[in-house]
Structures are given as structure tokens and as C-alpha cells.
N, C-alpha and C positions, 0 to 999 in steps of 0.2 A: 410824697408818697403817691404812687398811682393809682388810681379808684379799678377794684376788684369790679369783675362782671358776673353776675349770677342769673344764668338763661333757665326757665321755663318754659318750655316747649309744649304747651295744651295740646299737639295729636298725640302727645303723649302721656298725657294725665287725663282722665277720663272720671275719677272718684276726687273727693277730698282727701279722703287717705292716702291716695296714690298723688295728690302735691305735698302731703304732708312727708310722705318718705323721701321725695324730691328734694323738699329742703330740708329736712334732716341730712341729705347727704351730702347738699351743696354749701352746708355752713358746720359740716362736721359736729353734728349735735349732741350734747350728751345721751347717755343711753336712758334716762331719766325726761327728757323732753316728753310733756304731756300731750302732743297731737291734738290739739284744743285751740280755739281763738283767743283763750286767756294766756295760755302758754308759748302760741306765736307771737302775742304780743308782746311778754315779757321779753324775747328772744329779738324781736323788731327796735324796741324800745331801751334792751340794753343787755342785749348776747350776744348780739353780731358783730364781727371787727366789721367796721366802719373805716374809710368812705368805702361805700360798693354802690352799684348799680343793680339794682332788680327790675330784671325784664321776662314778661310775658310774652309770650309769641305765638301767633297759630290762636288765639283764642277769640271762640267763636260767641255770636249773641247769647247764646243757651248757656255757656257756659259764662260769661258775665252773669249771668242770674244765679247760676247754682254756685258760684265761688264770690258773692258781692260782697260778703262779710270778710273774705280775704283780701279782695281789692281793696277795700274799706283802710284795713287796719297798715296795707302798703301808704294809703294815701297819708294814711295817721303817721306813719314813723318818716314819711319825707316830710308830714308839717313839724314833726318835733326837731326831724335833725337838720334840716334843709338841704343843700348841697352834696351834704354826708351820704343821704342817702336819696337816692334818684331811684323814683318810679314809672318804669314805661310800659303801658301794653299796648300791646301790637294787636290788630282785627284781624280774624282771622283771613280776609279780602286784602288786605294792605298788600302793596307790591312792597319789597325791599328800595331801601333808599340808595 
């Protein structure tokens, strides 16, 4: 089975809320998903079809500080799943590969 790719695009999310609809739409969320770090993680930790790849892109220092608790709980669900689930963020200076 081929590993799903799920891009977040940071010139394009500017709020917390505005990632949280981001991935509400990129993992097709119940309409019931709490929009909370409790509720992304339960969704991280065992909502999501797996293996996928979560990638940040375009994300700038300021916005590492205002979304660190979401970085966080990405780091957490690649130490739980390993493989399954890959975490990349991109700075927002990085040249493409």
C-alpha cells in the first residue's frame, strides 16, 4: 500500500483554526472533531488511515512558536507509529529538493 501525502501549506494558514479546517479536510473529519490538541491527537493517534505522510511547508520561525503544540503532537504520532507516519516540516527559506 502506498503512503498517502498530506501537504500543509503555512502561506496559507495563518490561525490555528484555519490548520485545524485544513486538516479537517485533508483527513475528511467527522463533523463532530473537536478542533483541540486533545481531539488532534486522538485523530493522530488513531483516526487517521495510516501510513501517510504529514508535511508542513512554507512555515516560517513565528509560526513554529504559534503552532509548537501542533508540531509537538505530529512528532508524538510519528514516535507512536513510526514509518506509518512521517513528519516533515519544511522552513519556510528551504529551497525545494
Amino acid at each position: 500500500m502506498s503512503s498517502r501525502v498530506a501537504i500543509f501549506n503555512f502561506q496559507q494558514i495563518d490561525s490555528i483554526d484555519d490548520f485545524y479546517r485544513q486538516f479537517e479536510l485533508q483527513f475528511s473529519l467527522p463533523v463532530w472533531f473537536g478542533k483541540n490538541l486533545d481531539a488532534l491527537w486522538d485523530m493522530v493517534s488513531a483516526g487517521i488511515e495510516l501510513p501517510v505522510a504529514i508535511v508542513f511547508t512554507h512555515i516560517t520561525d513565528e509560526q513554529k512558536v504559534q503552532f509548537e503544540d501542533i508540531i509537538a503532537i505530529m512528532h508524538d504520532g510519528h514516535d507512536l507509529w513510526g514509518d506509518d507516519l512521517l513528519f516533515v516540516c519544511e522552513n519556510a527559506d528551504d529551497s525545494p529538493s
